[in-house]
C-alpha positions as CSV (number, residue, x, y, z in Angstrom):
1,X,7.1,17.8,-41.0
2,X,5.6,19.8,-37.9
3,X,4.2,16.4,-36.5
4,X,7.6,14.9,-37.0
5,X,9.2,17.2,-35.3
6,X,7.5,17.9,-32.1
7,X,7.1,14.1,-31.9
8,X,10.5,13.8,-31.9
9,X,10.9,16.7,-29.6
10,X,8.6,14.8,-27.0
11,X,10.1,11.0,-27.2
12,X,13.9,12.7,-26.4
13,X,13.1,15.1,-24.1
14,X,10.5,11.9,-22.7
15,X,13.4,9.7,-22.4
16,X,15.3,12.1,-20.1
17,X,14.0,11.8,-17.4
18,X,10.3,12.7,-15.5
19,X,9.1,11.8,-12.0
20,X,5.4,12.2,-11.1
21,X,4.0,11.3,-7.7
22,X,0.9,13.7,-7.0
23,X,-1.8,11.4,-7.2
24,X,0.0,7.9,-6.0
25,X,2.9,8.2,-8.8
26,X,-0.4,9.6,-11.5
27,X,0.0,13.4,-12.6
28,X,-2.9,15.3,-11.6
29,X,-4.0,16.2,-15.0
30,X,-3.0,15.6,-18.7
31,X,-2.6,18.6,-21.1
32,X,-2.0,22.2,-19.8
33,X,-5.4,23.0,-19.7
34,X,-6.7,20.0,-17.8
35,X,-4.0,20.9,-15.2
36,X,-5.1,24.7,-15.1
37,X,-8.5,23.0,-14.0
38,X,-6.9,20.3,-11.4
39,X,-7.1,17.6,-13.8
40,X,-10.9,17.4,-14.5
41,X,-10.8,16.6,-18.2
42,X,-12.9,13.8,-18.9
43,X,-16.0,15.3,-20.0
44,X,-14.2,17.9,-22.1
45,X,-12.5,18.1,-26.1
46,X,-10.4,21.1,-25.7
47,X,-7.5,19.4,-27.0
48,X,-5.4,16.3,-28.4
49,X,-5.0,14.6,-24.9
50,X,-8.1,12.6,-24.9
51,X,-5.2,9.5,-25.2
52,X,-4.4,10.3,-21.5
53,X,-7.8,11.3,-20.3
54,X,-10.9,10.1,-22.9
55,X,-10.7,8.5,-26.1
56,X,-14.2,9.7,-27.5
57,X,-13.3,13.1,-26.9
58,X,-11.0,13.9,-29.9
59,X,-14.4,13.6,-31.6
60,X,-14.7,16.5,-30.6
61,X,-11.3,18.0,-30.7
62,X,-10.9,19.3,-34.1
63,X,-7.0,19.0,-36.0
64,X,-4.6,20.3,-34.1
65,X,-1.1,19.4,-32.8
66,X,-0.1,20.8,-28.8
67,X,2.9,20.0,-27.5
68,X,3.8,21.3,-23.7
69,X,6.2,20.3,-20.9
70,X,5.8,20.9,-17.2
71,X,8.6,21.2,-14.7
72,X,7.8,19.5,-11.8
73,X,9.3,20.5,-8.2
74,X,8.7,17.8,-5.6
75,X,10.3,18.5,-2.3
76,X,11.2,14.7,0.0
77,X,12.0,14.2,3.1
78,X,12.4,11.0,5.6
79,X,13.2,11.5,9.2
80,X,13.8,9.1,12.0
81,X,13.3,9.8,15.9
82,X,13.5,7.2,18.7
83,X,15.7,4.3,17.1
84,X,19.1,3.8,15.3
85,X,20.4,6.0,12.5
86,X,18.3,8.8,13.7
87,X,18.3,12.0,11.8
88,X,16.9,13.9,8.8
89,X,17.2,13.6,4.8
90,X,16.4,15.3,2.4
91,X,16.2,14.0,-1.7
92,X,18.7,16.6,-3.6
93,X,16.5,15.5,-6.8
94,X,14.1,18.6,-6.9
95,X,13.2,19.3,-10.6
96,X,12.3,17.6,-13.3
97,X,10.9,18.2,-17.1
98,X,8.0,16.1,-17.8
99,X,6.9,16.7,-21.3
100,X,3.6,15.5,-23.1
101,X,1.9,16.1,-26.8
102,X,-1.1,15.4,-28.9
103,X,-2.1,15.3,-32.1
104,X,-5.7,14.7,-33.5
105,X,-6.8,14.9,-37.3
106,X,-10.6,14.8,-38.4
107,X,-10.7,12.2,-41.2
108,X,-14.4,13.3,-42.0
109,X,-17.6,15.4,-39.9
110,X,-17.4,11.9,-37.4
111,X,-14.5,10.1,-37.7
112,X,-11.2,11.1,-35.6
113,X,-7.5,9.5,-35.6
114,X,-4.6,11.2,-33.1
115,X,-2.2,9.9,-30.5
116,X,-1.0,11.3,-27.4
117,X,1.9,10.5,-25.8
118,X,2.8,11.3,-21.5
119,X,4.7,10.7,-19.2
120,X,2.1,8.9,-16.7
121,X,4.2,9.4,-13.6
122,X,7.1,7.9,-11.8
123,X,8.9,8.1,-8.7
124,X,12.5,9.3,-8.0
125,X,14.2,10.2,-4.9
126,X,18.1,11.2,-4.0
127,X,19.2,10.8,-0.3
128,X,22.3,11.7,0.3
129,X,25.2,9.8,2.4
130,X,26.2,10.8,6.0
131,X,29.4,9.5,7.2
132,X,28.9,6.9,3.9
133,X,25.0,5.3,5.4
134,X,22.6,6.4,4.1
135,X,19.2,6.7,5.9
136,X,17.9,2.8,5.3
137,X,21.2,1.6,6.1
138,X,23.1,0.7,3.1
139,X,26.6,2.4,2.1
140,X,26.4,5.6,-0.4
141,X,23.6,7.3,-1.2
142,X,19.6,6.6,-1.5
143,X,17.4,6.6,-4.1
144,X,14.9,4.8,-7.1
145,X,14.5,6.5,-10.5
146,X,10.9,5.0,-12.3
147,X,10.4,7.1,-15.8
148,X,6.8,5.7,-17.2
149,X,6.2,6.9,-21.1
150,X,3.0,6.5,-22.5
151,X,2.1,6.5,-26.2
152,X,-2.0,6.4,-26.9
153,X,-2.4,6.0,-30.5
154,X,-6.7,7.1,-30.6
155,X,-9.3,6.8,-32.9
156,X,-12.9,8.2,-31.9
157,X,-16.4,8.4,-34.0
158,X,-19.8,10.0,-33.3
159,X,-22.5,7.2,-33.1
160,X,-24.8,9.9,-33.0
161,X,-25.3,13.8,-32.9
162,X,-23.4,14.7,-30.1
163,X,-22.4,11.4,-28.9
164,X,-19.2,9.5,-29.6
165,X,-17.2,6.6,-28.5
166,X,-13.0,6.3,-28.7
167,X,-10.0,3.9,-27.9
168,X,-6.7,4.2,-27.3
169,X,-4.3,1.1,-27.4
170,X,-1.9,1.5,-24.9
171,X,1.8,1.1,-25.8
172,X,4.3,1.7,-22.7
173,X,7.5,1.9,-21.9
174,X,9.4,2.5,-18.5
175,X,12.8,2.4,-16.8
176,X,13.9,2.3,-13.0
177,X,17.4,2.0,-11.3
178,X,17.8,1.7,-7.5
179,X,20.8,2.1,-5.4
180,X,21.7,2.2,-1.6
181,X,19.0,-0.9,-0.7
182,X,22.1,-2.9,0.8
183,X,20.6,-3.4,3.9
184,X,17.6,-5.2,2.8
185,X,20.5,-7.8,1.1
186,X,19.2,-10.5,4.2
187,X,15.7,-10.3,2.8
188,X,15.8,-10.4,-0.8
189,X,15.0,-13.9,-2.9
190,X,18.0,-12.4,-5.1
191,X,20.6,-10.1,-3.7
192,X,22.6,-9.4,-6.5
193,X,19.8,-8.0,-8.6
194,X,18.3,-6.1,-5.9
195,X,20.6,-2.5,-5.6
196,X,23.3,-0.8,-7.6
197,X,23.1,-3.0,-10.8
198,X,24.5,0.2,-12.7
199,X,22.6,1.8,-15.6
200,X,18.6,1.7,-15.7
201,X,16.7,-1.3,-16.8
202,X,14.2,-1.2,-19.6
203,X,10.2,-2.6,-19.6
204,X,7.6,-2.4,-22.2
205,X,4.2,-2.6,-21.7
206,X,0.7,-2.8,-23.1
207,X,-2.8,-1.7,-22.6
208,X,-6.0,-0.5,-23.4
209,X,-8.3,3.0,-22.9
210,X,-12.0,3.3,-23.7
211,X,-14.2,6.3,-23.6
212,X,-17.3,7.5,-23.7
213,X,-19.0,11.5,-24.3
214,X,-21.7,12.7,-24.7
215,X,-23.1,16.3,-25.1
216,X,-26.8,15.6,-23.0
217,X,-28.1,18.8,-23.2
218,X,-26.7,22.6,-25.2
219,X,-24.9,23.1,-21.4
220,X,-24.1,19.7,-20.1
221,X,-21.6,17.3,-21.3
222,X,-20.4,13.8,-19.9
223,X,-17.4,11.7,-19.9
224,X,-16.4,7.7,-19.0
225,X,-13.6,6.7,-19.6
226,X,-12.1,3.1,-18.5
227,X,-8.3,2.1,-18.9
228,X,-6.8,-1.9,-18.0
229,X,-3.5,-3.1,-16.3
230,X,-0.7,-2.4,-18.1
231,X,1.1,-5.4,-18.4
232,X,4.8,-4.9,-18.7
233,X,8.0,-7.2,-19.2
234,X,9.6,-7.6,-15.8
235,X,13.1,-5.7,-14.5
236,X,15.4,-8.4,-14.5
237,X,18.1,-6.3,-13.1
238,X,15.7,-5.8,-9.9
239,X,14.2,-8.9,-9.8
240,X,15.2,-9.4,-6.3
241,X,13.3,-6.1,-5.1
242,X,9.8,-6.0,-6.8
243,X,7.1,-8.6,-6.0
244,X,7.0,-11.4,-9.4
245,X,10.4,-11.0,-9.8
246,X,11.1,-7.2,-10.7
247,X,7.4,-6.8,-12.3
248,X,5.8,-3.1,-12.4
249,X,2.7,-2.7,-13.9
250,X,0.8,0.6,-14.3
251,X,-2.5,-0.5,-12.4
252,X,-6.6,-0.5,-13.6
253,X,-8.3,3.0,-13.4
254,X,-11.2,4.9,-14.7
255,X,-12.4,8.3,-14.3
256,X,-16.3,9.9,-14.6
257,X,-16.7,13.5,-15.4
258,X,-19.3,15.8,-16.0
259,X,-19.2,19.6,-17.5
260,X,-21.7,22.6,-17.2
261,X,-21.9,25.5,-19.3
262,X,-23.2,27.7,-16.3
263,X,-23.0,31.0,-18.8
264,X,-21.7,31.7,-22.1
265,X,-18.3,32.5,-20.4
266,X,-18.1,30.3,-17.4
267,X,-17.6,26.2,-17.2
268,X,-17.4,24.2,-14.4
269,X,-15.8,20.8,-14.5
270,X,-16.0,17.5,-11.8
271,X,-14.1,14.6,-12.5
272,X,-14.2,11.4,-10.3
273,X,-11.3,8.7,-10.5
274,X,-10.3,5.6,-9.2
275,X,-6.8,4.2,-9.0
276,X,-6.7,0.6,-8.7
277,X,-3.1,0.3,-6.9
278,X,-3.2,-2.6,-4.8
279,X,-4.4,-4.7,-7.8
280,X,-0.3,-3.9,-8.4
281,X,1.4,-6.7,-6.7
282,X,5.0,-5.0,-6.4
283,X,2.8,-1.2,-5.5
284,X,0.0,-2.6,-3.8
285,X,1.6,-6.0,-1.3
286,X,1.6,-5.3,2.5
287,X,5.3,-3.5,2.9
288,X,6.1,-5.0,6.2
289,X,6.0,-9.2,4.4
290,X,9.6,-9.5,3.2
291,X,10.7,-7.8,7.0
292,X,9.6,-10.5,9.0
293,X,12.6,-13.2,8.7
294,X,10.6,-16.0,9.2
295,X,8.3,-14.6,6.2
296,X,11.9,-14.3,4.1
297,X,13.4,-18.0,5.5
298,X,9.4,-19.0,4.0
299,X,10.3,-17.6,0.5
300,X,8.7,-14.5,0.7
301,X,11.7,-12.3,0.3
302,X,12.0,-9.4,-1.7
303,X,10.9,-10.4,-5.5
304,X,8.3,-13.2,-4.4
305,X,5.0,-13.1,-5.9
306,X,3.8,-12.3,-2.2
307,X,7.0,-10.4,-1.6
308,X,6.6,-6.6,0.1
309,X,5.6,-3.9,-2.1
310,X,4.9,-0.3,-1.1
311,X,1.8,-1.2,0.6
312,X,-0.4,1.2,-1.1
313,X,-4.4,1.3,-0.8
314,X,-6.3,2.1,-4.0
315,X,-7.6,5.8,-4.4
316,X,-10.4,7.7,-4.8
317,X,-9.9,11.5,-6.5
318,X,-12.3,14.4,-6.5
319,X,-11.2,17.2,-9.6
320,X,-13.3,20.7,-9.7
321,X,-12.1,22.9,-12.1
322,X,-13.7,26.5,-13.3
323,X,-13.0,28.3,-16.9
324,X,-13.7,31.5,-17.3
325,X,-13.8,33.0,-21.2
326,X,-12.4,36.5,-19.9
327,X,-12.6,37.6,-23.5
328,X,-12.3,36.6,-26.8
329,X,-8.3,35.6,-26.7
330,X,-8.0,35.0,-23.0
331,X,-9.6,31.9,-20.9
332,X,-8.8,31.8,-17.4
333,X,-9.0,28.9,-15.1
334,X,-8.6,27.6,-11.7
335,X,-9.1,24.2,-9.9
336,X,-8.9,22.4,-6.5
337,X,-8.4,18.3,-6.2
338,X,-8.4,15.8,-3.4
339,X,-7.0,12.1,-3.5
340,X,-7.1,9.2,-0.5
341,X,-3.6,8.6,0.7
342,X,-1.9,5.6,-0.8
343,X,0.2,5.0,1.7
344,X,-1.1,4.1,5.4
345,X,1.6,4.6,8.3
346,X,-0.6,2.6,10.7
347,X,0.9,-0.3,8.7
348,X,4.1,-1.8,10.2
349,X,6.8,-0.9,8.3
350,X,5.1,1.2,5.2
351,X,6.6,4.3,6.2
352,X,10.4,3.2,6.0
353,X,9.5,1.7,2.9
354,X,8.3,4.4,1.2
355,X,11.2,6.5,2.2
356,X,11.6,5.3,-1.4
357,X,8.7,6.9,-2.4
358,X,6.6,9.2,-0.3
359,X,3.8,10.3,-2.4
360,X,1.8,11.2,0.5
361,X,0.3,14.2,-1.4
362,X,-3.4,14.8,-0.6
363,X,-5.0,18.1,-1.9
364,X,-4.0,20.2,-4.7
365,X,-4.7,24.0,-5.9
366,X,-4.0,25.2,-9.6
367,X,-4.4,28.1,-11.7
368,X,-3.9,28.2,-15.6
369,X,-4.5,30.3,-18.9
370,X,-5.2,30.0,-22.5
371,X,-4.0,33.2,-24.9
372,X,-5.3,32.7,-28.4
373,X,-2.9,34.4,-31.0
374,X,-3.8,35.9,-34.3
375,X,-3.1,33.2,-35.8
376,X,-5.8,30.6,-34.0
377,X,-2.7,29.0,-32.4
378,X,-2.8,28.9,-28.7
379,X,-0.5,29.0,-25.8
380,X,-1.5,28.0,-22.7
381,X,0.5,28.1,-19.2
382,X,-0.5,25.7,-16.0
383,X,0.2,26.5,-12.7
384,X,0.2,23.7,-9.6
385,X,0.6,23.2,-6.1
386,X,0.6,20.3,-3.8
387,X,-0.1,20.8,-0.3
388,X,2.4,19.5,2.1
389,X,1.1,16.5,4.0
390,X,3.3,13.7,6.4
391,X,3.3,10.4,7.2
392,X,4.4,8.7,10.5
393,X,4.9,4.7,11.1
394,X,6.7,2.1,13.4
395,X,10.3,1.2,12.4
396,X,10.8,-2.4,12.2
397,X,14.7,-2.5,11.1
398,X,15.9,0.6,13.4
399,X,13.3,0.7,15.8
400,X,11.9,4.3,16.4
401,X,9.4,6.1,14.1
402,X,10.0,7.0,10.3
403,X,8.0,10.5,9.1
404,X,8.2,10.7,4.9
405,X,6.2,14.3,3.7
406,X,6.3,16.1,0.4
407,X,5.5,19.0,-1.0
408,X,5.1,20.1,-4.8
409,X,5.2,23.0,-7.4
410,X,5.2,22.7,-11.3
411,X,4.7,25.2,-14.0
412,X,4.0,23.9,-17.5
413,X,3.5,25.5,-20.8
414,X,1.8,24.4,-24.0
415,X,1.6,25.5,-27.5
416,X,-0.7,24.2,-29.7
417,X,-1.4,24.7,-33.2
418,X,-4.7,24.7,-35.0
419,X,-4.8,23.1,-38.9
């Protein structure tokens, strides 16, 4: 009854609405305590998130059920200087719930089952009007909405004393609406499914995570973990926007982690992860290819196979986190990351593009906590903040130079029950 309800609890609340862009549109971490720590989670098994972040590690995990939500405060803004429709906007979209939860049972001493379902990330923006254009040019206001929900059913056994293995099949789903793209009518391959088609259209999706841990020494655990493409159905209602007619995959990555028990009441963490975005054709094409007219009299509008995506370069991230056991109810922690840049301004035309979608986000700093009740049950509270960092690029429709920069706070918290 407790797992039905929180379940239900996170697929709702999951559904509403969540927009991620911190690393690319990735969260920084999965589970509260990951995100005290800046994410670096592979190499540890302190709860039912190993879906999201390693598979093997709900060896480890023990049963328990945590259930938390975050809420998520990126700050958008797109200016233009030097061309037509010069000016400043800002997105009114400033706060969202992003919700996640986990659930892991040992079936015996080796053998684990769980699932854990997230909200991988997004993107959403909300420019306003001026005078009825909006900053790209169209009529009304600006802005995408892309909710991704992931649900990671996991199983995980110990090969050996200290060592296990774990998968997660990946089951996705995801929705996106766009409105205000008008402009870009003269450059699509389908102009009536391109802006403004009314309520959000629906993809589902597939996949596959693997993982690795292994506890090499009483202080020093390590962590692989390796997930695929998601494949999913295409947005026929946007067909006319996104590269292979309205397709959005979640792209390849995989993460390395180690763990050190320095003392008896202080871990450090480093993760390493790679983001495969340009292996993403609508994510990852060159922005500026569906610009050029006589690229779009060619075919290569909007919606091609070799139409314009957001141009965005595959990422490396660095996560250091530190947990320090303060006592025997309270664990404190603290974290710093640092991603590559997805989106390159020196490329013609990326900046505009990604008006839709600055996630220029670099570095970020977080701070979390773990109280353990009387009861064994936990509550844990996660603390994050993205630096602000700018991008700057030519202007191929207005002329002039585009600057998109962001900023980001969330606070999450997380209660999780011990059985």
């Amino acid at each position: 009854m407790k797992f039905t309800r929180v379940f239900a609890f996170m697929a709702l609340a999951g559904l509403a609405g969540s927009a991620f862009a911190t690393n690319g549109y990735f969260s920084h971490g999965y589970g509260m305590k990951a995100k005290g720590m800046a994410g670096a989670a592979t190499a540890s098994s302190d709860d039912a998130f190993g879906g999201a972040n390693n598979p093997a590690s709900m060896a480890f995990a023990g049963n328990r059920i945590d259930l938390g939500a975050d809420l998520f405060s990126p700050v958008r803004e797109a200016s233009r200087a030097g061309g037509g429709l010069n000016g400043t906007s800002e997105s009114n979209s400033e706060y969202f719930l992003v919700p996640e939860f986990g659930y892991n049972r040992m079936v015996n001493n080796n053998l684990a089952l769980g699932v854990t379902v997230y909200g991988n990330g997004g993107m959403n923006t909300n420019y306003p009007a001026n005078l009825g254009s909006n900053i790209l040019g169209g009529s009304g206001k600006l802005g995408v909405n892309l909710v991704q929900l992931v649900v990671a059913p996991t199983a995980a056994y110990q090969i050996a004393p200290n060592h296990s293995i774990g998968i997660s099949p990946l089951i996705g789903y995801e929705r996106f609406k766009a409105y205000g793209l008008q402009a870009f009518g003269m450059n699509s391959t389908d102009n009536t499914n391109l802006t403004n088609r009314g309520d959000s259209d629906d993809a589902f999706g597939y996949g596959v995570r693997i993982g690795y841990m292994g506890k090499i020494t009483p202080t020093v655990t390590i962590g692989a973990a390796y997930a695929s493409k998601m494949n999913f159905s295409r947005f026929k209602k946007y067909q006319g926007l996104f590269a292979e007619q309205g397709d959005f995959d979640i792209p390849e990555n995989y993460n390395l982690g180690v763990a050190w028990q320095a003392t008896p009441a202080v871990k450090l963490a480093l993760d390493y992860q790679r983001i495969n975005f340009n292996g993403v054709a609508s994510v990852g094409n060159i922005a500026a290819t569906s610009l050029i007219p006589a690229n779009v009299a060619a075919g290569l509008g909007l919606g091609a196979d070799a139409g314009s995506g957001f141009g965005w370069d595959d990422v490396n991230v660095w996560k250091l986190g530190m947990e320090y056991k303060y006592s025997q109810k309270l664990t404190l922690r603290a974290g710093v990351s640092h991603a590559d840049n997805p989106i390159n301004g020196a490329d013609f035309g990326e900046a505009m593009f990604n008006i839709l979608a600055p996630a220029v986000i670099e570095n970020h700093a977080t701070l979390g906590f773990t109280y353990t009740l009387a009861s064994g049950n936990e509550m844990t509270m996660a603390y994050m903040h993205g630096f602000e960092n700018d991008v700057s690029g030519a202007d191929p429709f207005f002329g002039g130079t585009d600057k998109i920069k962001m900023y980001q706070n969330s606070l999450g918290f997380q209660y999780s029950w011990k059985m």
